[in-house]
C-alpha positions in Angstrom: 9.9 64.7 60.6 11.3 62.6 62.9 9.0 60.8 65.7 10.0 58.1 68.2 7.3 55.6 69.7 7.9 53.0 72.2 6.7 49.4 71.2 6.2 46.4 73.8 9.2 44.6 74.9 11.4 48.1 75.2 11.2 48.2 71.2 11.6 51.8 69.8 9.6 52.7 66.7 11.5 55.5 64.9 9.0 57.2 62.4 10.9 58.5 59.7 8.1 60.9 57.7 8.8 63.2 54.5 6.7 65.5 52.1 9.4 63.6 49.4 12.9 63.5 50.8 14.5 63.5 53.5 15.2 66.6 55.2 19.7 67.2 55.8 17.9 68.3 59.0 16.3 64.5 59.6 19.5 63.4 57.4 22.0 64.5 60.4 20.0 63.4 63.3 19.6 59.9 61.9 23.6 59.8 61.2 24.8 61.7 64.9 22.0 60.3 66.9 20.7 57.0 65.6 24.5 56.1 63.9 22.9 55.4 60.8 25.0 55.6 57.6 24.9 57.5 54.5 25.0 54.6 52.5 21.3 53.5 54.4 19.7 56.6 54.2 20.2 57.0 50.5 18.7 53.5 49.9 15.8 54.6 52.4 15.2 58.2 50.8 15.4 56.8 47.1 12.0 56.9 45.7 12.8 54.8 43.0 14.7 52.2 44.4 13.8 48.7 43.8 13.1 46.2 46.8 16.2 44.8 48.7 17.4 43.9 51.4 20.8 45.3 52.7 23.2 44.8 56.0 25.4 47.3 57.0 28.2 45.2 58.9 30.1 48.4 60.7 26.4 49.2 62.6 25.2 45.9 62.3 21.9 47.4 60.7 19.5 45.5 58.4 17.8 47.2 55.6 14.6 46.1 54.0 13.1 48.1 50.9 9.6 47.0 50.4 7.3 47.6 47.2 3.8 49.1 48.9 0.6 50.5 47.2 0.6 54.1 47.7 -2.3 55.5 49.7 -4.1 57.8 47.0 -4.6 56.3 43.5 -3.7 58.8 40.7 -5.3 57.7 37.6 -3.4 59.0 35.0 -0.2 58.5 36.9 0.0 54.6 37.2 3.7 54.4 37.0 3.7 55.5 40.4 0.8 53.5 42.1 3.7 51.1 43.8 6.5 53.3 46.1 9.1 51.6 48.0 8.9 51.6 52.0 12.3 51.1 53.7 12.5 49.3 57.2 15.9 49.9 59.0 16.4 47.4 62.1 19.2 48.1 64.7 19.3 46.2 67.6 16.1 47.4 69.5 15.3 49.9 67.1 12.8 49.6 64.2 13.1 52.5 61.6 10.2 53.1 59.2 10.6 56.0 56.2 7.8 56.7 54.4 6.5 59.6 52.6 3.0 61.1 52.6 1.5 58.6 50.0 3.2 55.4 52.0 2.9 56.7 55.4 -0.7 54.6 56.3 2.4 51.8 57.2 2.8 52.8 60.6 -1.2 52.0 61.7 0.0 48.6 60.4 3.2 48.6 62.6 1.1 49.8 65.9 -1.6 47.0 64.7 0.9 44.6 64.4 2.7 45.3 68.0 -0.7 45.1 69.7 -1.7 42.2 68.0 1.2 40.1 69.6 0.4 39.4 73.2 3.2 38.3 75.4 7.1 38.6 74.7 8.7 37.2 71.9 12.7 36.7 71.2 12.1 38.3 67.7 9.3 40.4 68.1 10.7 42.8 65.6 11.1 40.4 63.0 7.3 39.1 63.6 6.3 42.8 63.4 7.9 43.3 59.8 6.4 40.0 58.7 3.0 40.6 60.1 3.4 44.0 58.3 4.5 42.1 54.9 1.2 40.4 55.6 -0.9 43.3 55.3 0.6 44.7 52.6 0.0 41.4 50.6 -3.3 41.7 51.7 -3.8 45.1 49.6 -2.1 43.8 47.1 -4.6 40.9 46.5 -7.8 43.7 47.5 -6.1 45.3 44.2 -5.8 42.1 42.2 -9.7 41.5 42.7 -10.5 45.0 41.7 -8.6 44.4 38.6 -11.2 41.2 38.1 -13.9 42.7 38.7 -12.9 45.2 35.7 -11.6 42.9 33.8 -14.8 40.8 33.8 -17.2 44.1 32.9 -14.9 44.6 29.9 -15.5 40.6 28.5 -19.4 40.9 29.1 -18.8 44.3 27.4 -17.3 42.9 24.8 -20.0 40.0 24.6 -23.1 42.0 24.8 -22.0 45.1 22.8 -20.0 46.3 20.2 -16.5 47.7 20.5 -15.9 50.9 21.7 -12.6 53.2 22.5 -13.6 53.5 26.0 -13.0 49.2 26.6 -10.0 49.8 24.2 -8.3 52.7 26.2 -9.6 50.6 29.6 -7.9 47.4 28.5 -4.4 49.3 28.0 -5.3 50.8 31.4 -5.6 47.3 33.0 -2.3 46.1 31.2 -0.2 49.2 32.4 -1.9 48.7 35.8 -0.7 44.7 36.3 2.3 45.5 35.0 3.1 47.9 38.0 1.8 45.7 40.4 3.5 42.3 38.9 6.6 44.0 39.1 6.4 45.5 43.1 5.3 41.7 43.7 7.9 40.2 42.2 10.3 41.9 44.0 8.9 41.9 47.0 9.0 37.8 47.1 12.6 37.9 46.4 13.3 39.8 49.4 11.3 37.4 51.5 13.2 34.6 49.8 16.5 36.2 50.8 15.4 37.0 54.4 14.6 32.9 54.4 18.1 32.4 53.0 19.8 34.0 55.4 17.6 32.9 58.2 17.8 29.3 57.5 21.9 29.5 58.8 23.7 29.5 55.6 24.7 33.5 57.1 24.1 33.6 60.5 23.0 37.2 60.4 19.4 36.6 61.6 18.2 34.5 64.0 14.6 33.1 64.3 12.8 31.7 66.0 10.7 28.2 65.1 7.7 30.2 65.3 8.8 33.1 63.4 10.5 31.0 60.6 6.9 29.2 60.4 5.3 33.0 59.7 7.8 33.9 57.3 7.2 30.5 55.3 3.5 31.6 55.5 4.5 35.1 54.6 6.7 33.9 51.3 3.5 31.3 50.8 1.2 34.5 50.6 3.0 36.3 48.4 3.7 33.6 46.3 0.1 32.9 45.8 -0.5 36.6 44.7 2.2 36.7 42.3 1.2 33.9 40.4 -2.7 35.6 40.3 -0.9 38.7 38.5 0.8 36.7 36.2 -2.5 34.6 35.6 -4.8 37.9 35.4 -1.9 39.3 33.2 -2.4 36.1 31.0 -5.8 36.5 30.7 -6.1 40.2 30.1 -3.5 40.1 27.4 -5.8 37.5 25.7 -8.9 39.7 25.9 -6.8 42.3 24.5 -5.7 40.1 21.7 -9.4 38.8 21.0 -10.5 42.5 21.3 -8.0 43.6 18.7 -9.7 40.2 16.3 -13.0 41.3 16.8 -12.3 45.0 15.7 -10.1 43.9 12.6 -13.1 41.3 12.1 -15.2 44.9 12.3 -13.2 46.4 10.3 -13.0 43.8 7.1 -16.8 43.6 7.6 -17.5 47.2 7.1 -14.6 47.2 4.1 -16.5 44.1 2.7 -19.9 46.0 2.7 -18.4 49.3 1.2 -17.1 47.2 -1.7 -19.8 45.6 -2.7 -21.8 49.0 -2.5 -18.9 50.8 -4.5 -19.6 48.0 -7.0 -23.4 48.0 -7.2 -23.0 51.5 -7.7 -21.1 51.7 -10.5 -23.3 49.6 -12.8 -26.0 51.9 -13.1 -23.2 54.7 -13.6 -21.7 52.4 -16.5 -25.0 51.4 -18.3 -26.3 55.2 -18.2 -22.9 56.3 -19.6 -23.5 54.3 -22.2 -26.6 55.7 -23.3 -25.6 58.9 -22.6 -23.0 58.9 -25.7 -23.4 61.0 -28.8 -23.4 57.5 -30.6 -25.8 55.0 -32.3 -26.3 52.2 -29.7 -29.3 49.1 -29.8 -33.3 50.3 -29.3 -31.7 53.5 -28.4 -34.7 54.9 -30.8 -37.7 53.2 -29.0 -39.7 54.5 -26.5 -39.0 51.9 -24.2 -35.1 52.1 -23.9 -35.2 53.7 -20.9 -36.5 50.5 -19.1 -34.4 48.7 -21.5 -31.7 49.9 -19.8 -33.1 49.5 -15.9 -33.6 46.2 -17.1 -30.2 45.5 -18.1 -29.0 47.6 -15.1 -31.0 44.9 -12.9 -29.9 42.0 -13.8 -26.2 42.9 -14.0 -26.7 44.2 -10.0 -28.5 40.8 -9.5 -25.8 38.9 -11.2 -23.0 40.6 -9.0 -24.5 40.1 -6.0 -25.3 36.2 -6.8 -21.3 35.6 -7.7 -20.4 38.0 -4.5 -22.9 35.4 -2.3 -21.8 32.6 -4.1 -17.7 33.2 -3.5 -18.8 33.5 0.1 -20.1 30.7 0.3 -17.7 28.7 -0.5 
C-alpha cells in the first residue's frame, strides 16, 4: 500500500507499507511513477538486508537501510527482534518502507516534521536524523530492560541456588544483546558514512552547520549505546561464566558427598562379609562378636572420615 502525505516546506512523505513484500502492484508504481529503480526497491523490500547506505547516480536517489526494533516482541523468535527500515530520499520526496512490525516509524516521521518550526535548507535530512534519534532512544529503553534482567539473575544467583530457569534466561539475554549489538553496530557505520560524505570529501550531501551539529549528536548517541551493549555483553558473559563455576562447584560438591557416602557404606558391607563366611575367624564363638564387629565397623567409619577431613584440610 502506497500512501502519500505532505510534509512542511512542500516535502512529500511517500508511505511505502507491506504485510512482508512489496506488492509488483506497489513495485510498478514506485518504478513508472516515482522513477525509482529496481536496484532500490530490492534493497528496500529485502528483509534481511543489513544497514547501508546507497546512491543511485542516474535518479540521484539516496538510500538509507536502518536497523529498527520491531514493534511486537516474539519471544521465542529473537533472531528477528531487529528488521531493517529503508529511507529513499529524492529531491523533495522522502520514501519510507516498512512492514507491519516496523511500520510505528512514520508517527516518528510526522513527530519529527512538527517538531521543526520554521523552514530549514535540509529539513529532510533533520527529519531522518531526528528519526535516528528516536530509534536510538528504543534502543537504549531495550538496553535498560536487559539490566534490569540481568541484575534479578546476579541477586538470583546470590540469594538462591541455581536453577535451569536463570540458566535458560542467561542464554536468552546473550542471544538477545547479540541481536541488538549487531543492528547497533551497523547502524553507527551508516551514520559515520552519511558524516563522510557530508563533511565534502563527496559532495553528494549538503548540510547545513546546524544539521552537521545534529548528526554529530546523532553519531554521539549511538555511539554511547553501542559501547553499553558491548559493556552489558561483557558483563553478562561473565555472569554466565561464574554461573557455569558455581554449578560445576555444585556439581563436585554433590560428587564429593556421594563418595564419601559410597565409602562409609561399604565398610559395614565389608566387615559383615567377613563374618558372614563359612570360615573360622577371631571371637567368632563369643557371644559378643556381634558388637565386636560394630565396634570394628565404627572405628574404621571414624578413621575414614578423620583422613577424608584431614586431606581437606590441607
Amino acid at each position: 500500500m502506497i500512501n502519500s502525505q505532505l510534509l512542511s516546506q512542500d516535502l512529500t512523505l511517500i508511505d511505502i507499507h507491506s504485510k512482508e513484500n512489496l506488492s509488483d502492484k506497489d513495485r510498478t508504481e514506485l518504478i513508472e511513477k516515482y522513477e525509482l529503480t529496481n536496484e532500490i526497491l530490492d534493497y528496500a523490500d529485502d528483509t534481511n538486508e543489513r544497514a547501508r547506505l546507497e546512491f543511485d547516480e542516474h535518479t540521484n536517489t539516496f538510500l538509507i537501510v536502518f536497523n529498527v526494533q520491531r514493534e511486537t516482541v516474539i519471544d521465542d523468535s529473537l533472531s528477528d527482534i531487529t528488521l531493517p527500515v529503508s529511507f529513499a530520499i529524492k529531491d523533495d520526496q522522502l520514501f519510507l518502507f516498512t512492514n507491519n512490525d516496523t511500520h510505528y516509524l512514520i508517527d516518528y516521521i510526522t513527530k519529527a516534521d512538527n517538531h521543526f518550526t520554521g523552514d530549514l535548507d535540509d529539513r529532510i535530512w533533520e527529519i531522518i536524523f531526528n528519526t535516528f534519534d528516536q530509534v536510538s532512544s528504543d534502543y537504549n529503553d531495550r538496553m535498560s530492560e536487559i539490566n534490569r534482567d540481568r541484575n534479578k539473575i546476579q541477586e538470583h544467583i546470590k540469594h538462591s541456588r541455581s536453577s535451569k530457569n536463570q540458566i535458560l534466561e542467561l542464554a536468552g539475554l546473550e542471544d538477545l544483546i547479540t541481536y541488538i549489538s549487531t543492528a547497533i553496530n551497523g547502524n553507527f557505520n551508516v551514520v559515520k558514512q552519511i558524516e563522510i560524505i557530508s563533511s565534502g570529501k563527496i559532495q553528494n550531501i549538503s548540510l547545513s552547520k546546524k544539521s552537521k551539529e545534529h548528526l554529530h549528536d546523532s553519531i554521539v548517541e549511538i555511539e554511547q549505546i553501542r559501547d553499553q551493549a558491548s559493556l552489558s555483553s561483557d558483563i553478562i558473559d561473565r555472569i554466565s561464566n561464574t554461573y557455569n563455576n558455581i554449578l560445576n562447584n555444585q556439581t563436585n560438591t554433590t560428587m564429593k558427598i556421594l563418595t564419601v557416602y559410597t565409602i562409609v557404606l561399604s565398610i559395614p558391607t565389608i566387615v559383615s562379609g567377613f563374618y558372614g563366611m563359612n570360615m573360622k575367624l577371631p571371637v567368632a564363638d563369643k557371644w559378643w562378636s556381634w558388637f565386636f564387629s560394630l565396634a570394628i565397623t565404627a572405628i574404621m567409619i571414624l578413621m575414614i572420615l578423620w583422613d577424608l577431613h584431614r586431606r581437606n584440610s590441607l
